[in-house]
MIMISE-879757 format. One record per atom (N, C-alpha, C, O): x, y, z; residue in one letter. Coordinates in steps of 0.02 Angstrom, whole numbers, padded with zeros to 5 digits, always signed. Example, Ala and Ser with C-alpha at 12.3 -4.5 7.8 and 13.67 -1.06 7.14 Angstrom:
<nodes>
+00660-00284+00390A+00615-00225+00390A+00660-00165+00390A+00712-00166+00423A+00642-00112+00354S+00684-00053+00357S+00645+00002+00394S+00670+00057+00402S
</nodes>
This chain:
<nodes>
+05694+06491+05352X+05663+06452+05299X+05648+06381+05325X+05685+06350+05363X+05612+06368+05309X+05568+06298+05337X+05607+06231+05305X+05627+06242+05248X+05617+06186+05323X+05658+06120+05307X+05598+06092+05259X+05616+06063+05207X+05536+06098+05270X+05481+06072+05223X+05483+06077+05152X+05512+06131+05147X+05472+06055+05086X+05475+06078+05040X+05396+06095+05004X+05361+06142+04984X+05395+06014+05014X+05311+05997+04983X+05265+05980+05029X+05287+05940+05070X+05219+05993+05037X+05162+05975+05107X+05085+05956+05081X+05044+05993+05054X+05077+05892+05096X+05002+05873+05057X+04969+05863+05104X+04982+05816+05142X+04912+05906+05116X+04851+05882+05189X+04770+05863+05151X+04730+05892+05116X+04776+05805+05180X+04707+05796+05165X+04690+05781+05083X+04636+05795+05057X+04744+05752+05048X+04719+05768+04981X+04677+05715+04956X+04678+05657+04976X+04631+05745+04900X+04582+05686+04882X+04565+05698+04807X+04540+05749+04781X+04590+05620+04766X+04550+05629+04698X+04498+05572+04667X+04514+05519+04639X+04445+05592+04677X+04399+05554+04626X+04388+05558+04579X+04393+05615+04555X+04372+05514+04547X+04367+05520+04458X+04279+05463+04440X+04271+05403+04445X+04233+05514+04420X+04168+05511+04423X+04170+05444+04354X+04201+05462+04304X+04147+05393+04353X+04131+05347+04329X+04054+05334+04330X+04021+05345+04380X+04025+05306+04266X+03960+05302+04230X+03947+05220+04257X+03994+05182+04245X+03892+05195+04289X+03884+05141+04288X+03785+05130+04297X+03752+05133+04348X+03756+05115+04213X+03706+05101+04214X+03682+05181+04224X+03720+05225+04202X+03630+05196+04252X+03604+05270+04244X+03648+05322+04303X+03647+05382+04292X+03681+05298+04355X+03717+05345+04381X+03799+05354+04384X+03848+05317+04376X+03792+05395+04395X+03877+05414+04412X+03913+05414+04496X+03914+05453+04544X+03941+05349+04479X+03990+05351+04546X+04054+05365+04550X+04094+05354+04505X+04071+05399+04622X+04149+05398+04627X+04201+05356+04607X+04177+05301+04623X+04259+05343+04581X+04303+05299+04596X+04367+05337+04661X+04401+05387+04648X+04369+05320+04692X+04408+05358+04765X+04488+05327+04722X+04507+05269+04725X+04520+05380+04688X+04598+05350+04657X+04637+05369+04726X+04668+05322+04751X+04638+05413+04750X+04658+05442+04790X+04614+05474+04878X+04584+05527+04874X+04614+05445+04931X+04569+05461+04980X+04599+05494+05058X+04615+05464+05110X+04599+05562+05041X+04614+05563+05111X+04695+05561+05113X+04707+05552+05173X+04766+05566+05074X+04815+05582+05091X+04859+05628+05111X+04871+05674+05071X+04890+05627+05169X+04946+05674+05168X+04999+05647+05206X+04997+05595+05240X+05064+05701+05191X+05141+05682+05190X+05153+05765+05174X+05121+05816+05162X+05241+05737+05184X+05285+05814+05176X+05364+05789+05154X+05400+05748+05182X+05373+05816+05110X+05429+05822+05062X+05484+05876+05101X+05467+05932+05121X+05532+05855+05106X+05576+05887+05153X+05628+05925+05074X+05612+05906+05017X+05689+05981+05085X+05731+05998+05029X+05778+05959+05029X+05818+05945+05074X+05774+05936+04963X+05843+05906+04943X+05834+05818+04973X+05873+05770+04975X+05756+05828+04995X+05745+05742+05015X+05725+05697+04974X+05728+05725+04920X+05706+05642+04966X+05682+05576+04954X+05634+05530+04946X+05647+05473+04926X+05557+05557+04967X+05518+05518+04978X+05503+05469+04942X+05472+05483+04891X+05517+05396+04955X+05474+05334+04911X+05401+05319+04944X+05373+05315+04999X+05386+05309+04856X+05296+05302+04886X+05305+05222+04846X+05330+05198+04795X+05271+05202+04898X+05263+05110+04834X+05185+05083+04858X+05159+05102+04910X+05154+05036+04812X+05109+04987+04838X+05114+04973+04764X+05149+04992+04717X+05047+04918+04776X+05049+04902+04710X+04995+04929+04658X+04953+04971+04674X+05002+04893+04570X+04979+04938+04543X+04882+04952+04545X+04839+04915+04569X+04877+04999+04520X+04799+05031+04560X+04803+05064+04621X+04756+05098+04641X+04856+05056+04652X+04833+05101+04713X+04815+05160+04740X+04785+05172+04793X+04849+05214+04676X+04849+05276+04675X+04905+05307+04671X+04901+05366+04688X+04963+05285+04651X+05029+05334+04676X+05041+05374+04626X+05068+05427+04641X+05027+05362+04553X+05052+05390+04490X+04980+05440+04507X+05000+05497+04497X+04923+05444+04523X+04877+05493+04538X+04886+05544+04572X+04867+05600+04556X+04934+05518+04649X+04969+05550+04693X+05012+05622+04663X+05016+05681+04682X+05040+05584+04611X+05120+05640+04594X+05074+05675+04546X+05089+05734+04542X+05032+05660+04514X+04987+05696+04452X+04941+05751+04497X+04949+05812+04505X+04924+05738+04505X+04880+05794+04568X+04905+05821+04608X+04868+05848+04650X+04996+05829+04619X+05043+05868+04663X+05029+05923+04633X+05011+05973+04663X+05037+05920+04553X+05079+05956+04491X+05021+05985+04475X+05025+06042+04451X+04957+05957+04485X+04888+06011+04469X+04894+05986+04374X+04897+06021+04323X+04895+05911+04382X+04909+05868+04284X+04826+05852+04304X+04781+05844+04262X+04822+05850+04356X+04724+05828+04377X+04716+05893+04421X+04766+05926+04434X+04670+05908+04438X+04632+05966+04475X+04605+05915+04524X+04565+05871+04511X+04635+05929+04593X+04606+05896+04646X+04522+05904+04675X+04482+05950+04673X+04521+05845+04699X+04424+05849+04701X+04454+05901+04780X+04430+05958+04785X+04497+05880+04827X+04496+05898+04881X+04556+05900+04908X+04599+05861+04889X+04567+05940+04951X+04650+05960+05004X+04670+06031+04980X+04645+06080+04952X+04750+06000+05014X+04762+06068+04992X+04856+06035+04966X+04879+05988+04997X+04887+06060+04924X+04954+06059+04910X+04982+06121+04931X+04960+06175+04911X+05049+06113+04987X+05095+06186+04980X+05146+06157+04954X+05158+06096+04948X+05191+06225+04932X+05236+06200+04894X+05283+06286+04913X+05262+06342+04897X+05348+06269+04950X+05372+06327+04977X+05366+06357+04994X+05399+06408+04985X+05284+06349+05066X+05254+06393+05099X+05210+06424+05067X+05185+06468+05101X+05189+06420+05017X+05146+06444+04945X+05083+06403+04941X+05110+06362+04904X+05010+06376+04949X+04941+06350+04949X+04966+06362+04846X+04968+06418+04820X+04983+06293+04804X+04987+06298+04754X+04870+06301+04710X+04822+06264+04701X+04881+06334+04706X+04801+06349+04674X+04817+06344+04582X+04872+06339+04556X+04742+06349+04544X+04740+06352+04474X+04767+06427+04450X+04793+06447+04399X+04747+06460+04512X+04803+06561+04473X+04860+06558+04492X+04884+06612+04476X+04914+06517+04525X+04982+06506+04542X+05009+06460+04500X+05063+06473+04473X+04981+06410+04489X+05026+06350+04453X+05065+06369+04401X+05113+06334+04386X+05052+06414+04375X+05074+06449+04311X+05153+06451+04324X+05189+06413+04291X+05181+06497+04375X+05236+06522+04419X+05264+06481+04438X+05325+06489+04443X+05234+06415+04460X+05255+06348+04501X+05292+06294+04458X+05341+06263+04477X+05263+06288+04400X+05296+06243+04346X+05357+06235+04329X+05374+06183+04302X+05398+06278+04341X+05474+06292+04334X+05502+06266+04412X+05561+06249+04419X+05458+06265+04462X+05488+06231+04522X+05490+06176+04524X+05535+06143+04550X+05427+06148+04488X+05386+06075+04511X+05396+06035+04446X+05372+06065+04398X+05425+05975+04430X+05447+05960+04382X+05408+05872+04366X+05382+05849+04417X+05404+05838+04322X+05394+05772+04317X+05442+05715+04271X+05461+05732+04214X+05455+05666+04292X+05502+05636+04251X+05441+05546+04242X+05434+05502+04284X+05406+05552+04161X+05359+05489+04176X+05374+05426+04149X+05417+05410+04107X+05329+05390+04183X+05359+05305+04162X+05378+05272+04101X+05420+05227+04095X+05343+05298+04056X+05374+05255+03999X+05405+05326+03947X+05383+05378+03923X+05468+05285+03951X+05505+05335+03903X+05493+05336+03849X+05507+05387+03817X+05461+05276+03813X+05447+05255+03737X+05376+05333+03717X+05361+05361+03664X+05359+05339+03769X+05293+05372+03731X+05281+05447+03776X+05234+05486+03773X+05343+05448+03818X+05336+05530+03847X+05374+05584+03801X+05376+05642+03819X+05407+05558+03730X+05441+05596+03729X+05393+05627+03651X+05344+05593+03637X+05403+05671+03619X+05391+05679+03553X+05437+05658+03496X+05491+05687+03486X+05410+05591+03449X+05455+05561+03383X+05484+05620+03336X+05537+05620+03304X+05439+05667+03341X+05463+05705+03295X+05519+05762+03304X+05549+05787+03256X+05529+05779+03365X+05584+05821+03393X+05638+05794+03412X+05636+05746+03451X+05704+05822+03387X+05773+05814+03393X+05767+05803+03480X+05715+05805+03513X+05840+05791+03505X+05844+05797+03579X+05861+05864+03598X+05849+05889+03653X+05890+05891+03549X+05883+05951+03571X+05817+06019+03571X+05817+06072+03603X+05777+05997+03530X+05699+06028+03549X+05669+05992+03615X+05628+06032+03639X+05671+05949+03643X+05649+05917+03675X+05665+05927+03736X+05623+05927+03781X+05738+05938+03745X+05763+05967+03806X+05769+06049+03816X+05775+06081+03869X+05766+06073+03744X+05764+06139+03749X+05684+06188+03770X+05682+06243+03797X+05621+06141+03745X+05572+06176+03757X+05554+06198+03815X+05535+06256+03814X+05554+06169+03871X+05544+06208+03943X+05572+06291+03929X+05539+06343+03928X+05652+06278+03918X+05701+06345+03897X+05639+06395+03871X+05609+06439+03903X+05631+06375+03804X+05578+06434+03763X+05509+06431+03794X+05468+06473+03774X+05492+06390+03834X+05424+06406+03853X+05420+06465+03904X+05382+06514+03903X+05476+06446+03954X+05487+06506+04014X+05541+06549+04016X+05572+06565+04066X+05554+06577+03930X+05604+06617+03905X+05660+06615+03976X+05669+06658+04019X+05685+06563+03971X+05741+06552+04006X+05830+06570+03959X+05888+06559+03977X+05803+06597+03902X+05889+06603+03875X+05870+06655+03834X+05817+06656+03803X+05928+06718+03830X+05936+06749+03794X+05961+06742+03717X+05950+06788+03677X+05988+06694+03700X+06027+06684+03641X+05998+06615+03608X+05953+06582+03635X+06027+06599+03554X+06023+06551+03525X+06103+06483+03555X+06114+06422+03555X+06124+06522+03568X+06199+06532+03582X+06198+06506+03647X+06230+06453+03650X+06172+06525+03701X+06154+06528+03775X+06125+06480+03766X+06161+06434+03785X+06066+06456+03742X+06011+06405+03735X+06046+06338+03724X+06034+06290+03761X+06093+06334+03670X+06141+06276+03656X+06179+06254+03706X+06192+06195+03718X+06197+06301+03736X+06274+06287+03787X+06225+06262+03842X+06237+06209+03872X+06172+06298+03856X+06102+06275+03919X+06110+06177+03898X+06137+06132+03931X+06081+06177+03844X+06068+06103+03814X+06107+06058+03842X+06088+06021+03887X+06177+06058+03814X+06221+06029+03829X+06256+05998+03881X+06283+05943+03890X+06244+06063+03921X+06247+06058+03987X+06216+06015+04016X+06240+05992+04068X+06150+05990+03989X+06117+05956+04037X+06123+05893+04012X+06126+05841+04044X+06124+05901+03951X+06137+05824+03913X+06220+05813+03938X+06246+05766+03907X+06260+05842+03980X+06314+05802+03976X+06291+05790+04064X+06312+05739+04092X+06254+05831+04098X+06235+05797+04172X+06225+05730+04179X+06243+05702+04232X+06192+05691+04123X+06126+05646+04125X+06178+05584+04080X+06163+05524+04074X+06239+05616+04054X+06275+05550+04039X+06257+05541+03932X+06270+05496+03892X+06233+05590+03925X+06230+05605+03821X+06282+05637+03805X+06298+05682+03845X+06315+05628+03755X+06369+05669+03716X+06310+05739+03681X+06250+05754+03689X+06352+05760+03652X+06345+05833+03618X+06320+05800+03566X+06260+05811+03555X+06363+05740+03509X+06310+05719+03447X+06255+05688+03459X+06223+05678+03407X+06228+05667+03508X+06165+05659+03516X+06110+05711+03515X+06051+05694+03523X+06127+05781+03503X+06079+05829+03533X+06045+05816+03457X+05986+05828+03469X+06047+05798+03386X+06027+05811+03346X+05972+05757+03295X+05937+05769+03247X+05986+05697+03334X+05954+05646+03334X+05887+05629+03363X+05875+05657+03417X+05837+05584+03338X+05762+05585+03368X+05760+05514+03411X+05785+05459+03403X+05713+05547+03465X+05714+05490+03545X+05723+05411+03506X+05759+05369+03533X+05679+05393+03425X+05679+05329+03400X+05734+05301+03388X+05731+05245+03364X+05800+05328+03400X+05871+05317+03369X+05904+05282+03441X+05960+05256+03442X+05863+05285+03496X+05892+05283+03590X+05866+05218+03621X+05816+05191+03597X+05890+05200+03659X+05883+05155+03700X+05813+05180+03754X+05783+05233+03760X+05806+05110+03789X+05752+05127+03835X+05768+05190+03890X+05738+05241+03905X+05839+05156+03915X+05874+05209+03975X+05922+05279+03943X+05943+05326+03977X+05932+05271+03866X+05959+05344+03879X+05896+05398+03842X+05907+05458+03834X+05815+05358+03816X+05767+05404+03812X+05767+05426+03883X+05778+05486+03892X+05754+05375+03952X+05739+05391+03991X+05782+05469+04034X+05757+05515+04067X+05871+05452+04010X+05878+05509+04026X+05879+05577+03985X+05900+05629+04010X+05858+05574+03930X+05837+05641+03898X+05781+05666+03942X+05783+05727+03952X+05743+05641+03965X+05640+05659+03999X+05690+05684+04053X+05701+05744+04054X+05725+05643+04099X+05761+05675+04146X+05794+05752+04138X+05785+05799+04176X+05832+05750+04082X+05881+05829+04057X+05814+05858+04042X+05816+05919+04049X+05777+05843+04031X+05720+05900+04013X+05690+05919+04072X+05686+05979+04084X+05665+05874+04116X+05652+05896+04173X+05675+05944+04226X+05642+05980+04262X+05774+05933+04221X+05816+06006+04247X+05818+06048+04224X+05838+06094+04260X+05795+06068+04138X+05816+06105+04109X+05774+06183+04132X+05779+06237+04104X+05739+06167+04183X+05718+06237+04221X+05749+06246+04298X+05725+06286+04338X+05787+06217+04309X+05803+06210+04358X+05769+06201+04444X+05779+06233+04496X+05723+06139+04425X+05662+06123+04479X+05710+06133+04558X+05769+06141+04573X+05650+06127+04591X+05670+06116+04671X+05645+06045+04691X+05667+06007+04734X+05592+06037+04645X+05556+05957+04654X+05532+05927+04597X+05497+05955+04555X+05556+05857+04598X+05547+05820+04542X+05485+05774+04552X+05489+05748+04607X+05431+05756+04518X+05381+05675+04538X+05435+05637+04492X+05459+05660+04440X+05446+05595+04511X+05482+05538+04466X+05439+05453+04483X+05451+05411+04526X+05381+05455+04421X+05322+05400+04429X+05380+05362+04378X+05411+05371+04325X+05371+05313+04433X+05404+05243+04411X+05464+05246+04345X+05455+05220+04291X+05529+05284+04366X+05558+05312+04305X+05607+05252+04259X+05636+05259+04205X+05603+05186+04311X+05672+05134+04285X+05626+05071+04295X+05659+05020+04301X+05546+05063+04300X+05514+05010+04282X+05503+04979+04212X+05476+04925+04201X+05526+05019+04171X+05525+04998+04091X+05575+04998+04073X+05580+05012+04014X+05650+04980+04118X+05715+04984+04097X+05740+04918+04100X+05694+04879+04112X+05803+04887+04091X+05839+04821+04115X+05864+04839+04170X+05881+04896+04185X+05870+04767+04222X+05900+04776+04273X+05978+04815+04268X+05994+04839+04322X+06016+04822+04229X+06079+04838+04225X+06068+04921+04221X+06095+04968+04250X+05999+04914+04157X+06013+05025+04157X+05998+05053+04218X+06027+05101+04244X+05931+05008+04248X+05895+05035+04291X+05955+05062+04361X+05936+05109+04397X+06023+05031+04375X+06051+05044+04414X+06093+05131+04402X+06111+05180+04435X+06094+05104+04326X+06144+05180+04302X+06089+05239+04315X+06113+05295+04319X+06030+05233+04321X+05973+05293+04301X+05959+05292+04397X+05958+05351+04413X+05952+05258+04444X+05965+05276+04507X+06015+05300+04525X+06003+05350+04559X+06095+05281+04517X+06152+05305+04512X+06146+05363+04505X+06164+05401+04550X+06110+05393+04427X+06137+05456+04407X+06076+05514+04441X+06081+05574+04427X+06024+05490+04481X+05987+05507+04492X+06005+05534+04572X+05981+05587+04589X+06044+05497+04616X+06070+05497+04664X+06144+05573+04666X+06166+05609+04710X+06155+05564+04600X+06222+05606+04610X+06184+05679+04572X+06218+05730+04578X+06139+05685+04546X+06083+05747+04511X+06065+05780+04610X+06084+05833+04634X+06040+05746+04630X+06019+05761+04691X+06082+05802+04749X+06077+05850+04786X+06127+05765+04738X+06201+05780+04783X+06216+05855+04738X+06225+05908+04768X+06216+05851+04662X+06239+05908+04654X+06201+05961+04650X+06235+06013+04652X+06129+05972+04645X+06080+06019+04615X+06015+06037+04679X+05972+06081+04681X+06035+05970+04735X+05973+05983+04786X+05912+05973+04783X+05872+06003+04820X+05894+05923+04733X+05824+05942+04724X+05789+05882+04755X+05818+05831+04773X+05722+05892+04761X+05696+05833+04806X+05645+05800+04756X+05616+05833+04713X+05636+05721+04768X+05621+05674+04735X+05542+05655+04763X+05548+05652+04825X+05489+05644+04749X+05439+05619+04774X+05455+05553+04707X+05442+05560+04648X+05487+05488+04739X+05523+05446+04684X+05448+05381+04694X+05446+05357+04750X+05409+05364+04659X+05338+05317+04639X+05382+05249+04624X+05442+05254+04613X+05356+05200+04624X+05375+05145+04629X+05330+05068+04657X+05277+05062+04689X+05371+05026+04634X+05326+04976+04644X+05379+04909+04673X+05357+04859+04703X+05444+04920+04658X+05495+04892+04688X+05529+04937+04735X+05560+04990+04730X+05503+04874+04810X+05542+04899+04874X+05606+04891+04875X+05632+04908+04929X+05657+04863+04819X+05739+04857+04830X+05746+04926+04841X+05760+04955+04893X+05726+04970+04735X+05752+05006+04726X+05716+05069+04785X+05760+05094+04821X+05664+05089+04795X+05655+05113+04840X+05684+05129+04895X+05699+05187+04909X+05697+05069+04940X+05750+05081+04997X+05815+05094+04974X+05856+05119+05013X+05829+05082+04921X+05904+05118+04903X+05911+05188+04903X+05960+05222+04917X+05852+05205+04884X+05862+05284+04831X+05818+05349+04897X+05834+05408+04894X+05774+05329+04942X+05739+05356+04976X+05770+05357+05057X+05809+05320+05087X+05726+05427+05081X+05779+05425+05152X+05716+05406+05187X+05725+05383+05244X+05658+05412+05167X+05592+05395+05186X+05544+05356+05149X+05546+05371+05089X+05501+05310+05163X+05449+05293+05119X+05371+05282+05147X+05352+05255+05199X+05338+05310+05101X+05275+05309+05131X+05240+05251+05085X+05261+05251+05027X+05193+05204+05102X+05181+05138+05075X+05092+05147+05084X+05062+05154+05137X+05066+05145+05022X+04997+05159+04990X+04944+05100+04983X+04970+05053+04952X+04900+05091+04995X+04851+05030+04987X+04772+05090+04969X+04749+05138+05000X+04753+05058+04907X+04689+05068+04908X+04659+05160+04894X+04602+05182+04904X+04701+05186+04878X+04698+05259+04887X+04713+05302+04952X+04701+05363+04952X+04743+05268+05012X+04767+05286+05068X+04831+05254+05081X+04857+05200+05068X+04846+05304+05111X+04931+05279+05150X+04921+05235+05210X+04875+05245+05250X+04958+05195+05215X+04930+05151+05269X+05005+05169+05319X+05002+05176+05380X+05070+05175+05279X+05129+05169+05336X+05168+05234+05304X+05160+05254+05247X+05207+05259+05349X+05261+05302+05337X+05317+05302+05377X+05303+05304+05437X+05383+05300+05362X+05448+05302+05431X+05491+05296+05370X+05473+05284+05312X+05549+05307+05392X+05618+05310+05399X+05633+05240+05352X+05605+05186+05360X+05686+05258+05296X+05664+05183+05240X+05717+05121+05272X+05718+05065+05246X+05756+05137+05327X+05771+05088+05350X+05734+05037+05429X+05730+04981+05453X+05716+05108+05437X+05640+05076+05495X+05608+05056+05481X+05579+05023+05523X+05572+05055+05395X+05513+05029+05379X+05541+04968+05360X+05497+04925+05356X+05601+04945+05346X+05619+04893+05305X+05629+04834+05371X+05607+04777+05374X+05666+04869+05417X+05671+04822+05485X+05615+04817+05534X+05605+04766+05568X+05585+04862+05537X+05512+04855+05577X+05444+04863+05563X+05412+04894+05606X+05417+04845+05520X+05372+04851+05488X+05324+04841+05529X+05322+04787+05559X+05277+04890+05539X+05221+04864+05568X+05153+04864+05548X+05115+04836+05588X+05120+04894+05484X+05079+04873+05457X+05074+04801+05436X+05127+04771+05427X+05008+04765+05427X+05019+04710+05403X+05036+04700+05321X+05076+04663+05294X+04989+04747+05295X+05012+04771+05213X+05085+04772+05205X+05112+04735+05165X+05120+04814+05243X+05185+04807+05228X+05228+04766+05241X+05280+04762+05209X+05208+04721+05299X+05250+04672+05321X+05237+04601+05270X+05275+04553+05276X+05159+04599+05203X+05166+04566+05159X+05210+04568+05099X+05235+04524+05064X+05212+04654+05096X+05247+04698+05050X+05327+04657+05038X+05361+04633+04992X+05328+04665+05100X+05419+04673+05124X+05432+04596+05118X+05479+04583+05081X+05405+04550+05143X+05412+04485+05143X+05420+04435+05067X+05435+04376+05062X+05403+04490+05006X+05394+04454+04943X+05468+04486+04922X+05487+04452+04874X+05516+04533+04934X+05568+04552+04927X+05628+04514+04897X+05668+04514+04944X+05649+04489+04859X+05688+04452+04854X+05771+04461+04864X+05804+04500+04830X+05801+04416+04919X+05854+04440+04929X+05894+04392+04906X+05867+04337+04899X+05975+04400+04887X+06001+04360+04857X+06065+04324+04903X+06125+04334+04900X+06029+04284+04940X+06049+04252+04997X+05990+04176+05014X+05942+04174+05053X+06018+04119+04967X+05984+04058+04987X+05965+04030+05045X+05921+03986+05044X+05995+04051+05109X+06001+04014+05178X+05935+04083+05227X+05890+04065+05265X+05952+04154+05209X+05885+04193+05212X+05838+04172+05173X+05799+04143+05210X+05821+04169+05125X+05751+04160+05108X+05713+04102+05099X+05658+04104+05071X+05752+04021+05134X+05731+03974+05160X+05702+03995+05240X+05646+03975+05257X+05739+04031+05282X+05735+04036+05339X+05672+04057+05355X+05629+04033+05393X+05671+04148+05291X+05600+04177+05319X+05542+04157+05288X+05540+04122+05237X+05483+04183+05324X+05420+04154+05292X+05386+04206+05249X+05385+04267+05257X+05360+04172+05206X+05311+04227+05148X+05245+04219+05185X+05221+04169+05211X+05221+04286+05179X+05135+04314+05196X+05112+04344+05154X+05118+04402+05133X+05070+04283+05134X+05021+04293+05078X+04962+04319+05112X+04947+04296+05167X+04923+04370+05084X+04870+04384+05088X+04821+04337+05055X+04833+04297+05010X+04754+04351+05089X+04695+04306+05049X+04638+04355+05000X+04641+04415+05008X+04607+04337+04969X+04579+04361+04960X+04606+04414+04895X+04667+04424+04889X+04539+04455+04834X+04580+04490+04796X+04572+04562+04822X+04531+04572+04867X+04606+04609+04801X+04605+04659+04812X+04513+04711+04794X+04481+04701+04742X+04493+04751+04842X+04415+04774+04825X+04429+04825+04765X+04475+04862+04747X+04363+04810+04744X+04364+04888+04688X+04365+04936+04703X+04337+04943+04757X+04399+05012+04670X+04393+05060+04721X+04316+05096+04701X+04297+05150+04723X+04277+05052+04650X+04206+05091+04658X+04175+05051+04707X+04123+05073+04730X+04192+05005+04725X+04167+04976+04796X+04203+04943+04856X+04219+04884+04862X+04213+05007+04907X+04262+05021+04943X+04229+04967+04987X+04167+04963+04986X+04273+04918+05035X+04231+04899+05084X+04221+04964+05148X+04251+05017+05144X+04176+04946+05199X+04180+04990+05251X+04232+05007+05279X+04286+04990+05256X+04228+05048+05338X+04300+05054+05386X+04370+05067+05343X+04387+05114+05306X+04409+04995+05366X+04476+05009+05337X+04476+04965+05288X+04453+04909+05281X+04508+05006+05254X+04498+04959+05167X+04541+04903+05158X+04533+04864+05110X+04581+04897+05197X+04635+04825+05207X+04612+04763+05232X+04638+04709+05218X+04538+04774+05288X+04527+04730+05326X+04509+04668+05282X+04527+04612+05299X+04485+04675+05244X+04451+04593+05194X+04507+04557+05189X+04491+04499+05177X+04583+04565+05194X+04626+04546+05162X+04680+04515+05228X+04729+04478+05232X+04632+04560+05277X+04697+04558+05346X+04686+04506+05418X+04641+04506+05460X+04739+04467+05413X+04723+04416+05470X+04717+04467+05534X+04687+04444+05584X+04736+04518+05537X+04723+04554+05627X+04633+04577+05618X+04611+04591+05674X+04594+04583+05577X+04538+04629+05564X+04500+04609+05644X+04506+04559+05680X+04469+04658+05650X+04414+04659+05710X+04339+04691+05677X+04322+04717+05623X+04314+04677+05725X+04247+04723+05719X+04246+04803+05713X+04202+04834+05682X+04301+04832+05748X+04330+04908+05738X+04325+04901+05677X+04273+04915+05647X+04395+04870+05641X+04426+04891+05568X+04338+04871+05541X+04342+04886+05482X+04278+04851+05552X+04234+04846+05493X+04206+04920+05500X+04187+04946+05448X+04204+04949+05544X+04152+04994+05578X+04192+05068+05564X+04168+05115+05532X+04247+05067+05589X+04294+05138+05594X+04346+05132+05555X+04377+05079+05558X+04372+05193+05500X+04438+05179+05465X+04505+05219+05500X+04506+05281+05500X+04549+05186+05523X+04586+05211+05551X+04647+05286+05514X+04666+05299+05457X+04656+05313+05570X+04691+05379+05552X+04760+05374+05554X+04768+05354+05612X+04818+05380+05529X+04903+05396+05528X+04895+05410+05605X+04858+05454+05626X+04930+05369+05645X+04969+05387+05716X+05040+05401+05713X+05071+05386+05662X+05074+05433+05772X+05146+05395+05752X+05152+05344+05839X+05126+05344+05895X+05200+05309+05802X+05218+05232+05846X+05266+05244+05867X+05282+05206+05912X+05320+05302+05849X+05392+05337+05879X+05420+05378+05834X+05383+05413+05799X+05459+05380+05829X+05480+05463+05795X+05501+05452+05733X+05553+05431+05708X+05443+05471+05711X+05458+05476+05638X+05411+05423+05598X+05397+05442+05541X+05384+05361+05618X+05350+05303+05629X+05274+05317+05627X+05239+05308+05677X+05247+05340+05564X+05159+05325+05552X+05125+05256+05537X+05148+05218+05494X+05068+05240+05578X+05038+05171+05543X+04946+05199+05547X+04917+05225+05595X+04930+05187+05502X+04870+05176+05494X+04823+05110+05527X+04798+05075+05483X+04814+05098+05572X+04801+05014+05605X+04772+05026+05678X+04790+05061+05726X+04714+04978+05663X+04686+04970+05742X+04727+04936+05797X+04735+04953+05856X+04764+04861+05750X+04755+04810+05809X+04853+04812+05817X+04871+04768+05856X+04888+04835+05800X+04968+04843+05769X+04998+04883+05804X+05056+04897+05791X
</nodes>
């Protein structure tokens, strides 16, 4: 059996936009791929617009890809498979306030996956299923009867979570799951997210926009600009050696809580605003922004190398 879990080559999503009498592309997504290992980690971050919440939506086939291909357990996931796949492939989304349904108890809510993919024989079975998961995720039992409006930001957030195991995935998208939380929950919902993984195996394609939590929670991160990946390595290689320039602006706005470091190091600001993605510049889409640019980066867009093992950069002059 292959160590791979999830495998994205080449994937591409546009989303056709009206401007004046024609219809142009918007490139959300251009040209990505990566591989999800079992029971792994991947953090994806840039910032917002870039594509990452598009990324995990078009894993899951929530968009119909313009282009690529997704495997998913050695399996080419297509529109006549996904059906079968849904119980593998799971999503946990960003705002808890409005993923959940007001009108369903927590226990419809965590139970529907159950009745959708007649996962329980009983009424009986179905309860004890519930529970189970609501006591994984840190809910008592009297909560199962209560509606998401009665909950906090972080324990809606972990109901979407118990619902998400409640088929027992192999892979989770988890788009930005503790950006609408307080700094205090947000630690308990990585925490409990960390020890879901230790006990159940399942692998995280974890979206994000903060590099703390990222490098905490990921054994890898791949780092997004513009609808392309620009870097990928090892989340403590990327954090100590950065060699994109995107990321080495990324990484530099980090805030660490150490006065005598963050006098010492220097911030790299980029210039310039970010391009539209209905008007891509040429070449590499970073260059407007990047003190290394050459005449290459206007002309040619560069391809994922690796720089050492394990170590992708997208970059001419780096």
């Amino acid at each position: 059996m292959s160590d791979t879990l999830v495998e994205v080559k080449h994937l591409k999503q546009y989303f056709p936009v009206k401007s004046g009498f024609k219809t142009i592309p918007l490139k959300a997504v251009d040209d990505v791929s990566f591989t999800v290992g079992r029971g792994e980690t991947l953090g994806l971050v840039g910032e917002s617009g870039c594509g990452k919440t598009t990324v995990g939506r078009t894993l899951l086939r929530l968009y119909k890809p313009t282009d690529g291909e997704v495997w998913f357990d050695g399996e080419q996931v297509t529109d006549k498979n996904i059906g079968h796949m849904r119980k593998q492939m799971q999503m946990v989304f960003q705002d808890p306030y409005s993923s959940l349904d007001p009108r369903m108890t927590v226990e419809d809510i965590i139970g529907e996956p159950l009745d959708v993919h007649h996962l329980c024989s009983s009424r009986k079975e179905r309860r004890e299923k519930i529970l189970e998961l609501m006591s994984y995720v840190g809910l008592n039992s009297e909560h199962a009867r209560r509606y998401a409006h009665e909950f906090s930001g972080g324990q809606r957030q972990r109901i979407g979570i118990a619902r998400a195991l409640a088929v027992d995935p192999k892979f989770i998208v988890c788009d930005e799951p503790v950006s609408a939380l307080d700094v205090s929950i947000q630690a308990q919902v990585i925490n409990m997210f960390e020890e879901l993984q230790e006990k159940l195996g399942v692998a995280y394609l974890f979206i994000a926009h903060d590099l703390l939590v990222v490098h905490h929670i990921s054994q890898r991160i791949a780092v997004m600009y513009l609808g392309k990946i620009v870097e990928i390595a090892d989340a403590d290689d990327l954090n100590e050696h950065p060699i994109h320039p995107y990321t080495e602006s990324l990484l530099s706005a980090v805030p660490i809580p150490d006065p005598d470091v963050t006098r010492a190091r220097k911030r790299i600001l980029l210039e310039g605003d970010v391009p539209s993605p209905l008007k891509m510049p040429t070449g590499c889409a970073f260059r407007t922004r990047c003190r290394y640019a050459t005449e290459q980066c206007e002309h040619e867009c560069p391809s994922l190398t690796e720089r050492s093992p394990g170590h992708q950069v997208a970059c001419w002059n780096r």
